[in-house]
VEXLUM-155322 format. One record per residue (C-alpha): residue in three letters; z, y, x. Coordinates in steps of 0.02 Angstrom, whole numbers. Layout:
BEGIN
NODE res      w      v      u
NODE ALA      Z      Y      X
...
//
This chain:
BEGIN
NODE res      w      v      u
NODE UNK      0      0      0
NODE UNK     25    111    134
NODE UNK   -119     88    212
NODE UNK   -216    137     76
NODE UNK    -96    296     26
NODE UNK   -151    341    238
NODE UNK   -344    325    168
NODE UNK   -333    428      2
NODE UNK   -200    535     53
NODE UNK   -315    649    170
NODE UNK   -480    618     71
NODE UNK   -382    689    -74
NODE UNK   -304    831     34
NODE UNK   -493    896     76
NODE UNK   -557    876    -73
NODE UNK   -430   1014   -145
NODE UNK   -462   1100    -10
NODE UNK   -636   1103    -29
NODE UNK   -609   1135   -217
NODE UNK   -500   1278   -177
NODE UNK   -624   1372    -65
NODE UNK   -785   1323   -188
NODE UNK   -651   1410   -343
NODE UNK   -602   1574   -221
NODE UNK   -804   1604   -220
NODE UNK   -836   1580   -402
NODE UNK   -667   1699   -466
NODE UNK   -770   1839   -331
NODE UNK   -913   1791   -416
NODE UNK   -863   1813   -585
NODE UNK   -728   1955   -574
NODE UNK   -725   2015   -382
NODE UNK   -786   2185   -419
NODE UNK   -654   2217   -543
NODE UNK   -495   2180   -393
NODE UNK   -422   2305   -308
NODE UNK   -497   2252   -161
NODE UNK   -645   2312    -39
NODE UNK   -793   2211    -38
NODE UNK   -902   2309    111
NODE UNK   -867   2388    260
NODE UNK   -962   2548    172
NODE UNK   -801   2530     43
NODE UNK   -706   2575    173
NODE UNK   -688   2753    114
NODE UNK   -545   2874    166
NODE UNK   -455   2834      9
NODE UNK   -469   2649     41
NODE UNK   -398   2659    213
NODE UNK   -276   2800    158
NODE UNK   -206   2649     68
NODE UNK   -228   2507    211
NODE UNK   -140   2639    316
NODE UNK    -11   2704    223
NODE UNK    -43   2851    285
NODE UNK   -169   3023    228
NODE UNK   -365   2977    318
NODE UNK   -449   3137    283
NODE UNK   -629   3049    347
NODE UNK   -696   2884    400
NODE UNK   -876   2873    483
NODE UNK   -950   2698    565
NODE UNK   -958   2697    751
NODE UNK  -1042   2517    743
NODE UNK  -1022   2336    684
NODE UNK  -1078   2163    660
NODE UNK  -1084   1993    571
NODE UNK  -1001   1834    599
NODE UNK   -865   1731    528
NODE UNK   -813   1882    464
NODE UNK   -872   2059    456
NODE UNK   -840   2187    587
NODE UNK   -833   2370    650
NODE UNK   -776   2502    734
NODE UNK   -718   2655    612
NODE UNK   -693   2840    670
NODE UNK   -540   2899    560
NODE UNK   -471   3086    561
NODE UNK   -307   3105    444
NODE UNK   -111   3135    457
NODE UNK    -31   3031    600
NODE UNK   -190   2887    614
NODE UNK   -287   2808    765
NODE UNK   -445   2913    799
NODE UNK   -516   2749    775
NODE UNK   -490   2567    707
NODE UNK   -575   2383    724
NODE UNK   -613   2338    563
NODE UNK   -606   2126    503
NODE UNK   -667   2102    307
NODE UNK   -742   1936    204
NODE UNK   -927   1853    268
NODE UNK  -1054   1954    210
NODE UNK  -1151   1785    137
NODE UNK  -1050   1661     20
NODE UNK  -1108   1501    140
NODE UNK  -1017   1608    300
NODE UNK   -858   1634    172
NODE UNK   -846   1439    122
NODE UNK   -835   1398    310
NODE UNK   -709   1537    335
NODE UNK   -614   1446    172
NODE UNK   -650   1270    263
NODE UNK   -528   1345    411
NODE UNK   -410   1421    305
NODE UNK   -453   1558    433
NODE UNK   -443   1737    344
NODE UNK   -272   1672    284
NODE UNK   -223   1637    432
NODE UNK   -244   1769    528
NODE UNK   -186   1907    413
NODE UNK     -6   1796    377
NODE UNK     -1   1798    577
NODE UNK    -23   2003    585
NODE UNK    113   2019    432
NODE UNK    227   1869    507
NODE UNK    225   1828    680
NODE UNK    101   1970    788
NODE UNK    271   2074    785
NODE UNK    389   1947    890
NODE UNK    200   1929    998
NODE UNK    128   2017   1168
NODE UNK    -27   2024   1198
NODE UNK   -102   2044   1034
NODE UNK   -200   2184    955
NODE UNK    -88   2310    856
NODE UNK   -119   2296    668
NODE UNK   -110   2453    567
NODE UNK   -143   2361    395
NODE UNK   -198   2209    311
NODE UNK   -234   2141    119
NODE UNK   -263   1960     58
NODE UNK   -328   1915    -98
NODE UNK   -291   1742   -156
NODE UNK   -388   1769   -306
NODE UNK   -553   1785   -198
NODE UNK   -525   1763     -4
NODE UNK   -561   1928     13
NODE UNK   -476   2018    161
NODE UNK   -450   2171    261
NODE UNK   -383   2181    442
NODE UNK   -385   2320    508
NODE UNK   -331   2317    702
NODE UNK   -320   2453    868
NODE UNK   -483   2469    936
NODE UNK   -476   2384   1102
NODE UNK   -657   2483   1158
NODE UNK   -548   2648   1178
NODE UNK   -482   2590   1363
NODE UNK   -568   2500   1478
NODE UNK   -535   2341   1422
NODE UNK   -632   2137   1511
NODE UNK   -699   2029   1373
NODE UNK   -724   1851   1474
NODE UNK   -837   1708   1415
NODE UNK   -881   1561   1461
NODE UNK  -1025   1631   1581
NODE UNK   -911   1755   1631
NODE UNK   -743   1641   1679
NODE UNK   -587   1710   1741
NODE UNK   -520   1663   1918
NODE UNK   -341   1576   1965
NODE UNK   -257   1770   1970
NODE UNK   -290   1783   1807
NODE UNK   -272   1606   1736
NODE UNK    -91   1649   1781
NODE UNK    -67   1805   1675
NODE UNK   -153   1688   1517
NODE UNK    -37   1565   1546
NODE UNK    117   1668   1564
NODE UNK     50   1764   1404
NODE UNK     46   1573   1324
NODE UNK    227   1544   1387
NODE UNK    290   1692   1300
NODE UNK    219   1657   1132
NODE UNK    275   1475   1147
NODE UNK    452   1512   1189
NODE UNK    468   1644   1091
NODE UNK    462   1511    928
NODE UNK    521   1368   1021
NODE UNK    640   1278    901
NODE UNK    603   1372    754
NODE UNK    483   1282    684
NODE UNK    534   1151    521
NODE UNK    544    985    562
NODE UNK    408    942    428
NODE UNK    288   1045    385
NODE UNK    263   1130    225
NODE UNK    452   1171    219
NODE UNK    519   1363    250
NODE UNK    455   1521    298
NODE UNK    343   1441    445
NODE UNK    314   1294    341
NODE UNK    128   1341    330
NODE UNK     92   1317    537
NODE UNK     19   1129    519
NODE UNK    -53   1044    665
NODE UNK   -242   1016    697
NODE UNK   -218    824    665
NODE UNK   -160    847    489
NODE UNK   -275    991    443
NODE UNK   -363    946    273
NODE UNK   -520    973    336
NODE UNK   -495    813    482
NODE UNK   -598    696    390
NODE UNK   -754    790    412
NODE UNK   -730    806    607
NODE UNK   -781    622    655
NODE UNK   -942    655    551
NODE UNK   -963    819    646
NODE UNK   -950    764    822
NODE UNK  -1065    608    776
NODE UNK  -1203    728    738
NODE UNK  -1162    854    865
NODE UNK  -1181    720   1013
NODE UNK  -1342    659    927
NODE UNK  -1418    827    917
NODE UNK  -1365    880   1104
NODE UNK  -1428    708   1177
NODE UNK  -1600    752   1125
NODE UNK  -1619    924   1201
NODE UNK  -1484    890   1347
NODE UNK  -1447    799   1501
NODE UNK  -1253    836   1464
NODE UNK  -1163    656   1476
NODE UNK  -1112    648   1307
NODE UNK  -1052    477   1303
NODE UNK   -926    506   1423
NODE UNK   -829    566   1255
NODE UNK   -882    404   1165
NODE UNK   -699    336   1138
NODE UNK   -625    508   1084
NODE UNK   -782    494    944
NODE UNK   -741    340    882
NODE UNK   -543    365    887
NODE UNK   -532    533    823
NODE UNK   -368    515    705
NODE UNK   -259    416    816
NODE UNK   -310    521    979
NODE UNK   -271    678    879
NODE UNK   -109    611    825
NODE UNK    -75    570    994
NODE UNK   -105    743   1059
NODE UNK      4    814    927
NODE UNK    148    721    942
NODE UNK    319    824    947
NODE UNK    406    946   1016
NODE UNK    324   1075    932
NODE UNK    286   1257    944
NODE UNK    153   1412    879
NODE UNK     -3   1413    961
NODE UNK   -154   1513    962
NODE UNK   -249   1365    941
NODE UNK   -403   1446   1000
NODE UNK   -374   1515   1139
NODE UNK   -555   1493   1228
NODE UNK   -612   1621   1354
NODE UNK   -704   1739   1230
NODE UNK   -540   1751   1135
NODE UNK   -451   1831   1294
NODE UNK   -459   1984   1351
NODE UNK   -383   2087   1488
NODE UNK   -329   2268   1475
NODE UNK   -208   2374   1593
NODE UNK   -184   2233   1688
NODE UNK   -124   2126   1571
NODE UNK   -185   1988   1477
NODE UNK   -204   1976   1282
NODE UNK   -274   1852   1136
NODE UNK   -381   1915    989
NODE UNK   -423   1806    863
NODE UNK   -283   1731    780
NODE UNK   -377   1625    649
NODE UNK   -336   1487    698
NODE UNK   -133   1472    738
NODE UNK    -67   1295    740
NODE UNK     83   1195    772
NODE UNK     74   1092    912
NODE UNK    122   1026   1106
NODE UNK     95   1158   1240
NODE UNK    -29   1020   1323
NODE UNK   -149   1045   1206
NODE UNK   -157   1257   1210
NODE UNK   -151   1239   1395
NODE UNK   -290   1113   1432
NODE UNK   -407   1197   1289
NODE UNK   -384   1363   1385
NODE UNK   -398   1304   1562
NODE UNK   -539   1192   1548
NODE UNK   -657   1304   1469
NODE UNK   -606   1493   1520
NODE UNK   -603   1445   1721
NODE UNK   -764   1358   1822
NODE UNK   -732   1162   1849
NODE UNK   -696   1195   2046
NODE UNK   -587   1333   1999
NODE UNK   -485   1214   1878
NODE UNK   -476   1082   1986
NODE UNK   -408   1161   2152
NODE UNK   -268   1257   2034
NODE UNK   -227   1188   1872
NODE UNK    -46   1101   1949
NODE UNK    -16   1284   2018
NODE UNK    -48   1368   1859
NODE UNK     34   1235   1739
NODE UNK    191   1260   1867
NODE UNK    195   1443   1789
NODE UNK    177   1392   1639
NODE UNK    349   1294   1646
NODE UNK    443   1433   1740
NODE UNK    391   1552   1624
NODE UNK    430   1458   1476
NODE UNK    613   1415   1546
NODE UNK    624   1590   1574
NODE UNK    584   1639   1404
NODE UNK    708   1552   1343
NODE UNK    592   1380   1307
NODE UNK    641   1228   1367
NODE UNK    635   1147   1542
NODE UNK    467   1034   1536
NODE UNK    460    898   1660
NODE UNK    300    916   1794
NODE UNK    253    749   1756
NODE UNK    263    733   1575
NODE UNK    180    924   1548
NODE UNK     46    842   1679
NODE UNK     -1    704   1539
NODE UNK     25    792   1373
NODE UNK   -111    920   1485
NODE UNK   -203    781   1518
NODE UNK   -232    705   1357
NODE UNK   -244    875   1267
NODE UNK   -415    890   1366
NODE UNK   -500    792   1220
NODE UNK   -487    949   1133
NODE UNK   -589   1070   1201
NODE UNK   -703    919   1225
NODE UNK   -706    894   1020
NODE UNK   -710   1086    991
NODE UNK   -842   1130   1106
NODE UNK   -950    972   1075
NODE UNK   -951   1038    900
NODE UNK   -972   1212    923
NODE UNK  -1134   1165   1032
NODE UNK  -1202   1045    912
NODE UNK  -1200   1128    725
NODE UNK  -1249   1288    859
NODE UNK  -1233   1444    737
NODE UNK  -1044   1476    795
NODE UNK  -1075   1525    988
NODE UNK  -1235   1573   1091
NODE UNK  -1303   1414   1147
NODE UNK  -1289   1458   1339
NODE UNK  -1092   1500   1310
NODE UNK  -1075   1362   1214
NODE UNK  -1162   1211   1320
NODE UNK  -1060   1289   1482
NODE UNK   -908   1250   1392
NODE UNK   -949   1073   1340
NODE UNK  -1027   1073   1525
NODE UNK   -830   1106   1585
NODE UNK   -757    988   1444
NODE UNK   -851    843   1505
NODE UNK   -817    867   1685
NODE UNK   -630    876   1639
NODE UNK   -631    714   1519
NODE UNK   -688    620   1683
NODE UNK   -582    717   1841
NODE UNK   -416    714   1743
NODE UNK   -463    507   1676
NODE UNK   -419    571   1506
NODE UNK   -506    440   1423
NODE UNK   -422    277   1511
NODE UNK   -246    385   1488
NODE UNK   -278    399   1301
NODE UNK   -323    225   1307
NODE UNK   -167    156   1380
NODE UNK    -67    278   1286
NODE UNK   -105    228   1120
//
């Protein structure tokens, strides 16, 4: 019986999922216009942000923008007491783009993480003001405009070096302390109740089906060794669960190289769509493997996972054992092999040169750290 309750149990969670996403887009459909909510970034009027604000804008003129998983732009505001400008996050501006926003949960997300958590967080844009519509999935972030200092923006074609691995990884210790232990031992229960691991996200089932026809797709127009991920294809659930096991804290969860950025000399994170529950390991291998060159990884990753511990410990986190932070890294390199092999193959998500160097770096690191064999023997 309880095999079959661990069959229909997840199948049944994605199917409300799904049905929840498919029923935001018909309610915006049928009575969007009439919510209190803007639609465009051309509703983005004074009086509108007046109200995001909480504060008098007196104008609001586009400096520029563009389209993605979400809607963005830079506004010029002039007012009482506001930013002379703002970075702008709304809704998809096509219902398809919106359902795969609703797939990830991802507007959600990110606008409970600016109202909860961005507070207690460094490193993170300041957010001025923010709406969610549960009605719809509309949304409306709006965030400091990072362009007005000289600010990096890395990618994958663009990776950062060992100097400044270390400040990511510090930045990563920070966050994780800071909610080390606070998390409910289940999930779904109290105020961070709603932080759920990638494992048990209710879209999982689809992922097996995903990477199956990403890694047919790439081995036709690539030399990439794709089937050096073979066993992490056909073991998806139990190597996630693996990966996920406790102790728990908040992670970015998506903390590639395009989502850093580096400003004053620090380091920050943008793009907080995707926060998760789940072992440092995991966060740690996703972001070294695919924001530093393979060489790069190789000749410093027991430096730089050595700062991550001190720093955590000093943040009042726990003290992780070498060793055991040395597997849980290990094995959480299936993840930015899953995530990138994905991203490259449905293609739409990334350029396809950023995204092929990062399943480029995931593949080396599936066969220099032996993560395979070490997921084999673990499970």
């Amino acid at each position: 019986m309880s095999v079959l309750r661990n069959r229909v149990a997840p199948v049944a969670g994605l199917a409300a999922h799904l049905g929840r996403g498919v029923g935001r887009l018909a309610a915006d459909t049928a009575i969007g216009r009439l919510r209190p909510m803007p639609r465009t970034i051309a509703d983005l009027d004074a009086a509108a942000m007046s109200q995001l604000l909480g504060r008098e804008v007196t104008t609001v003129s586009l400096i520029g923008g563009d389209a993605g998983t979400s809607s963005r732009a830079r506004l010029a505001l002039t007012g009482d007491d506001v930013p002379s400008s703002v970075f702008v996050k709304m809704a998809a501006e096509t219902a398809a783009t919106r359902l795969m926003g609703e797939i990830g949960n991802l507007a959600h997300t990110e606008t409970r993480f600016y109202t909860q958590l961005a507070p207690e967080v460094p490193g993170v844009p300041r957010a001025y003001g923010s709406r969610f519509d549960p009605w719809t999935g509309r949304f409306v972030l709006v965030l400091e405009d990072l362009a007005v200092t000289p600010c990096d923006f890395p990618d994958t074609l663009h990776p950062i070096d060992a100097d400044r691995a270390a400040q990511v990884v510090e930045l990563l210790a920070t966050l994780h302390a800071t909610f080390w232990g606070r998390l409910p031992a289940r999930m779904g229960t109290g105020p961070l109740g709603w932080l759920y691991t990638p494992s048990s996200d209710t879209i999982s089932p689809l992922v097996p089906t995903m990477m199956r026809t990403s890694g047919k797709r790439l081995a036709q127009r690539t030399d990439l060794p794709i089937e050096r991920g073979r066993f992490i294809d056909e073991n998806y659930r139990p190597v996630t669960a693996l990966i996920d096991r406790p102790p728990h804290t908040v992670m970015h969860g998506d903390a590639h190289p395009g989502n850093l950025y580096f400003q004053n000399g620090r380091a920050g994170l943008l793009d907080w769509q995707a926060v998760r529950r789940g072992h440092p390991g995991r966060e740690l291998a996703y972001t070294l493997v695919t924001a530093m060159t393979t060489e790069d990884r190789r000749q410093s990753q027991r430096d730089l996972l050595d700062v991550y511990r001190h720093a955590l410990a000093a943040g009042g986190g726990p003290e992780i054992d070498r060793d055991e932070l040395w597997d849980r890294y290990r094995q959480g390199a299936a993840y930015p092999y899953i995530a990138t092999l994905i991203t490259a193959g449905m293609g739409g998500m990334q350029v396809e040169d950023i995204a092929l160097k990062g399943l480029e770096r995931s593949l080396a690191a599936l066969e220099d750290l032996d993560t395979v064999a070490l997921l084999e023997k673990s499970l």
